[in-house]
C-alpha positions in Angstrom: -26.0 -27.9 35.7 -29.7 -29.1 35.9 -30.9 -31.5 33.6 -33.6 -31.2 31.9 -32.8 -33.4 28.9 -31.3 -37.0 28.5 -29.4 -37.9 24.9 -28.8 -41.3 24.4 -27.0 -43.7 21.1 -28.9 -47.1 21.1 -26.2 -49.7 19.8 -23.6 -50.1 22.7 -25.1 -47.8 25.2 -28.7 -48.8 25.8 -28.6 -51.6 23.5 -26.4 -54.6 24.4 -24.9 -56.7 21.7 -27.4 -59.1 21.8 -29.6 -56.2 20.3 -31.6 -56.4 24.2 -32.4 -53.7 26.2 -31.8 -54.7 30.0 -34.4 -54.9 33.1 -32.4 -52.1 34.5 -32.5 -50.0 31.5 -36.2 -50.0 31.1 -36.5 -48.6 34.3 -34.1 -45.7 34.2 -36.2 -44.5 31.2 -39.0 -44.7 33.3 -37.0 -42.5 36.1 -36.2 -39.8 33.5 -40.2 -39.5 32.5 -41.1 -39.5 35.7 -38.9 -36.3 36.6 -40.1 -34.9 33.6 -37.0 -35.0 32.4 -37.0 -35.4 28.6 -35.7 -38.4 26.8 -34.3 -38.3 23.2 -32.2 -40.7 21.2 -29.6 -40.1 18.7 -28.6 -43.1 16.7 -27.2 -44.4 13.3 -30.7 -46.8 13.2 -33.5 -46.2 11.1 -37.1 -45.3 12.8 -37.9 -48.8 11.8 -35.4 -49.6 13.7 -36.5 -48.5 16.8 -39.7 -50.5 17.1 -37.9 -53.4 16.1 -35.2 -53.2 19.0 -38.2 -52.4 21.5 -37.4 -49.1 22.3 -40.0 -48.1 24.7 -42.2 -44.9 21.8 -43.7 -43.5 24.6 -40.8 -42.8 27.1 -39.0 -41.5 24.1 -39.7 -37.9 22.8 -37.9 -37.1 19.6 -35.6 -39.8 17.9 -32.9 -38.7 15.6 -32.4 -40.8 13.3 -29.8 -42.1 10.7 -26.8 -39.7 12.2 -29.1 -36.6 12.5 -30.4 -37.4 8.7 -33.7 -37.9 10.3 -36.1 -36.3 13.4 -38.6 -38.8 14.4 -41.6 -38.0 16.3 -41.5 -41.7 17.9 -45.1 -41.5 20.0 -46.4 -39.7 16.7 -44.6 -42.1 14.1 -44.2 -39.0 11.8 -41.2 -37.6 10.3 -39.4 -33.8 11.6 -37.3 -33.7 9.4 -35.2 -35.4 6.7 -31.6 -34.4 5.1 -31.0 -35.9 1.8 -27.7 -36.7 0.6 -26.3 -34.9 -3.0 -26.4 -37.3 -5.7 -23.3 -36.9 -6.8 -22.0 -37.7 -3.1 -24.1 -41.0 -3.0 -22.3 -42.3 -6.3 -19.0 -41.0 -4.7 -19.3 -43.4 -1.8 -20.5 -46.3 -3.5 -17.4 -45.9 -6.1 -15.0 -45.7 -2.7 -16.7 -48.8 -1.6 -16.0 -50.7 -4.8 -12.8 -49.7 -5.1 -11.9 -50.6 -1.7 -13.5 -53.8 -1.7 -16.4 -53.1 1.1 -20.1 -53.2 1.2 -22.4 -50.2 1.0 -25.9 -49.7 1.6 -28.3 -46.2 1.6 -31.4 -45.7 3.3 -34.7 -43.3 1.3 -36.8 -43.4 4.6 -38.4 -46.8 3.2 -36.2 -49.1 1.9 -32.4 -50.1 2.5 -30.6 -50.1 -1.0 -27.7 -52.7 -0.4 -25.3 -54.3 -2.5 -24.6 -58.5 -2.2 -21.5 -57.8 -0.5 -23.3 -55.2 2.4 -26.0 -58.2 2.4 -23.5 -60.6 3.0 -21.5 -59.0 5.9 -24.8 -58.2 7.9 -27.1 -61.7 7.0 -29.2 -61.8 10.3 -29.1 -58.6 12.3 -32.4 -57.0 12.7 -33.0 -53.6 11.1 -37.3 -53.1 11.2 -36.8 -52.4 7.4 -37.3 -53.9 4.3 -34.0 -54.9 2.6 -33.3 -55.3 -0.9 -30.6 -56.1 -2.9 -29.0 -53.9 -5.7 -26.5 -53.3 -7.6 -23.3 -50.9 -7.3 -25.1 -48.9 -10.3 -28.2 -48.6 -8.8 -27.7 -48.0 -5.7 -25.4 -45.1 -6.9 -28.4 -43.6 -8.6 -30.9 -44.2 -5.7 -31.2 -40.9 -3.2 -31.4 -41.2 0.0 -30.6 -39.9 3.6 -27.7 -42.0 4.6 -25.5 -44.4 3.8 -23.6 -47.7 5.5 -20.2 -49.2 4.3 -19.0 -52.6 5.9 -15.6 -54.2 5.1 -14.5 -58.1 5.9 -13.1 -57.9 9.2 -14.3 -54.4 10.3 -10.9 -52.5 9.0 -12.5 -49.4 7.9 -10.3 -46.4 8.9 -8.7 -45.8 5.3 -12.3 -45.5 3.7 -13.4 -43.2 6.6 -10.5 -40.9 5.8 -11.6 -41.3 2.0 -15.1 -40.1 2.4 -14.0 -37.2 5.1 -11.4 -36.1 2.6 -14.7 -35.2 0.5 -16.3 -33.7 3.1 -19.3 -35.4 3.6 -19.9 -36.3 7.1 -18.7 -39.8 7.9 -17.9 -41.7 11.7 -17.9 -45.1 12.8 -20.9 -46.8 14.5 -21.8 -50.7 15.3 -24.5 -52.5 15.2 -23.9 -55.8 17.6 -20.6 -56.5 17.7 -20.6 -55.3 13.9 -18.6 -52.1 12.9 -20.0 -49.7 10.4 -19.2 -46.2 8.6 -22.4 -43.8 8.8 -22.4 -41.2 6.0 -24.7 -38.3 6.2 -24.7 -34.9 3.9 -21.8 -32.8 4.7 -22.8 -30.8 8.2 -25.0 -33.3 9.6 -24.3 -35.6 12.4 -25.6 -36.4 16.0 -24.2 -33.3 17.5 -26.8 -30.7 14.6 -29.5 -33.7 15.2 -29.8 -33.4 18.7 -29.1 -29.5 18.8 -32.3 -29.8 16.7 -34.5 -32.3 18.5 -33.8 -30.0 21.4 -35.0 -27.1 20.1 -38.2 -28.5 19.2 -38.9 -29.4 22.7 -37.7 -25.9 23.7 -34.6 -26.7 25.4 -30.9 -25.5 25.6 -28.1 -28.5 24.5 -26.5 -26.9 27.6 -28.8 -28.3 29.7 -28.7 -32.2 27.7 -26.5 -35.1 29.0 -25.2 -37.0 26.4 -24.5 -40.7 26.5 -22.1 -42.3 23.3 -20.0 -45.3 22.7 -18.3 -44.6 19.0 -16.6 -42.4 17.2 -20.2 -41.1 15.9 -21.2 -40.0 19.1 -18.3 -37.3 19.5 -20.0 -34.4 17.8 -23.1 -35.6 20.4 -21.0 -35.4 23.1 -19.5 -31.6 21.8 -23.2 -30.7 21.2 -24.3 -31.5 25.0 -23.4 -29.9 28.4 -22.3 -32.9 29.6 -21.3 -36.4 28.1 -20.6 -39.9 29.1 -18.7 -42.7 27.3 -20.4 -45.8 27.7 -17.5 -48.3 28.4 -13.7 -47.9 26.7 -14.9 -49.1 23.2 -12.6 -46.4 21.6 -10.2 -44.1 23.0 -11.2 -41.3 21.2 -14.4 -41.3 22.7 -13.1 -42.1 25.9 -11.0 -39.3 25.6 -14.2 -36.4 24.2 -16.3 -37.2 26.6 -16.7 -35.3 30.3 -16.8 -38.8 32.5 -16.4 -42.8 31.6 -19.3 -45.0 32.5 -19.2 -48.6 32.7 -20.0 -50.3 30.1 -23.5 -51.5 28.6 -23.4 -54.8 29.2 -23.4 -53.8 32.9 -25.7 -51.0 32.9 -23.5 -47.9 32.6 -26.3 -45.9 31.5 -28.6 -47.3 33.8 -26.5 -46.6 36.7 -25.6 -43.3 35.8 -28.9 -42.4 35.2 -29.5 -43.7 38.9 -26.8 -41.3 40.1 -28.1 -38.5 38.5 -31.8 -38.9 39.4 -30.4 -39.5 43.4 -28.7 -36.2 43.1 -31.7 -34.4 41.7 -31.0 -34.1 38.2 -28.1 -32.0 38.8 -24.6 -32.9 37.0 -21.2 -31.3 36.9 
C-alpha cells in the first residue's frame, strides 16, 4: 500500500511517560511533512492537551480528540466537530464509579468536571485544562463529550465491562504510567474519529497507518490499512495490530516511521 496518511495515539506511542516527546520523534514528524505525507493524531487528550505536551500544531493536520469525541483543526485551533454524551449516560457512569469506588471526571470542551477522588488519583499530571472539583451530583448533571474513571491501583476491568454492558463506548487508555477508562457516546471511538479526520483531508483509511499502545487504539488499528503496536503494553493490542514496534521509550514510532520513509512510503 502507499501511504499517504500517518495516525498516531500520543500517550505511550509518541509520548513517553515522562509526558516528553523524544529528539527522534520530532524529526520523524518532520519526515512525514516533508513527503507530504499527512499527519493526524488520535488520542484520549483534550486539544488543551496538545499544546501542553508540545505537540508540534503545525506538523499536525487534524487532531482527534477525546476518543473521536472531538476533531481539532490543531494549526487552526478551531473545533470539527464535537459528540456529546446522553445525559442519562453521564449520570450512569458516574453512579458506576461511586458504586465501585473509583474516580470519574467529564470534559464540556472547556473545563474538566472531577470529583475529589479523580483529583486525588491524578494530583500533578499535566492536562492544558482548567480543572475543577465537583461533586458526584454535579458532575452527573454537567454534559459533556467524554468521560475518565480512575481506580486505586489501576484495576479497572470490572467497571469497563459495566459501562460496555450499557453500550456506551468505553476502552482503556493511560496517561504516564497512569491507567484510565475513556467513555465516549455509544459508536464513537478512535477508529469513526480518524475514518472522519480522513475524510476531511480527502483520503481513504485504507491508505492510513496506524500507530496504538492500548486497548483504545484497537478500533484505530481496525479503522487503518495498516497498524502498529507500540511496545507489548497489552496483549490485546499486540495481538489486533498488523506488526509490533518497539516500544516508546526507544523510539518505535520514530524508527518505523524511518523504515517506512526509506522504503518510499510503501507498507505491507
Amino acid at each position: 500500500m502507499r501511504i499517504a496518511a500517518v495516525v498516531a495515539d500520543l500517550d505511550g506511542t509518541i509520548v513517553r511517560s515522562d509526558f516528553s516527546i523524544s529528539p527522534a520523534t520530532l524529526e520523524a514528524l518532520a519526515a512525514i511533512q516533508a513527503a507530504g505525507v499527512r499527519f493526524v493524531v488520535a488520542t484520549a487528550r483534550t486539544p488543551q492537551g496538545l499544546a501542553y505536551l508540545g505537540v508540534p500544531a503545525d506538523k499536525t493536520d487534524i487532531a482527534v480528540c477525546c476518543s473521536g469525541s472531538i476533531g481539532w483543526s490543531s494549526q487552526q485551533q478551531a473545533a470539527l466537530w464535537m459528540e456529546m454524551l446522553l445525559p442519562q449516560a453521564v449520570r450512569r457512569v458516574v453512579d458506576i464509579a461511586e458504586s465501585e469506588g473509583a474516580g470519574a471526571a467529564s470534559f464540556d470542551g472547556v473545563y474538566w468536571r472531577m470529583t475529589a477522588e479523580y483529583a486525588r488519583l491524578s494530583p500533578t499530571q499535566p492536562h492544558g485544562t482548567t480543572r475543577v472539583i465537583v461533586t458526584p451530583e454535579e458532575l452527573a448533571d454537567a454534559p459533556c463529550c467524554t468521560m475518565a474513571v480512575r481506580r486505586e491501583g489501576d484495576d479497572l476491568g470490572h467497571i469497563a465491562e459495566l459501562v460496555a454492558s450499557e453500550a456506551d463506548t468505553g476502552a482503556l487508555s493511560h496517561v504516564g504510567r497512569s491507567t484510565v477508562l475513556d467513555v465516549t457516546r455509544e459508536g464513537v471511538d478512535k477508529g469513526t474519529g480518524a475514518v472522519r479526520a480522513l475524510a476531511q483531508l480527502g483520503l481513504s483509511p485504507d491508505a492510513a497507518v496506524s500507530f496504538g499502545d492500548m486497548p483504545n487504539d484497537i478500533a484505530l488499528f481496525r479503522a487503518t490499512g495498516r497498524s502498529y503496536s507500540v511496545g507489548a503494553v497489552h496483549p490485546d493490542v499486540v495481538s489486533a495490530a498488523d506488526e509490533l514496534v518497539d516500544d516508546v521509550e526507544h523510539d518505535g514510532f520514530a524508527r518505523t516511521v524511518s523504515a517506512l520513509s526509506a522504503a518510499g512510503w510503501e507498507a505491507g
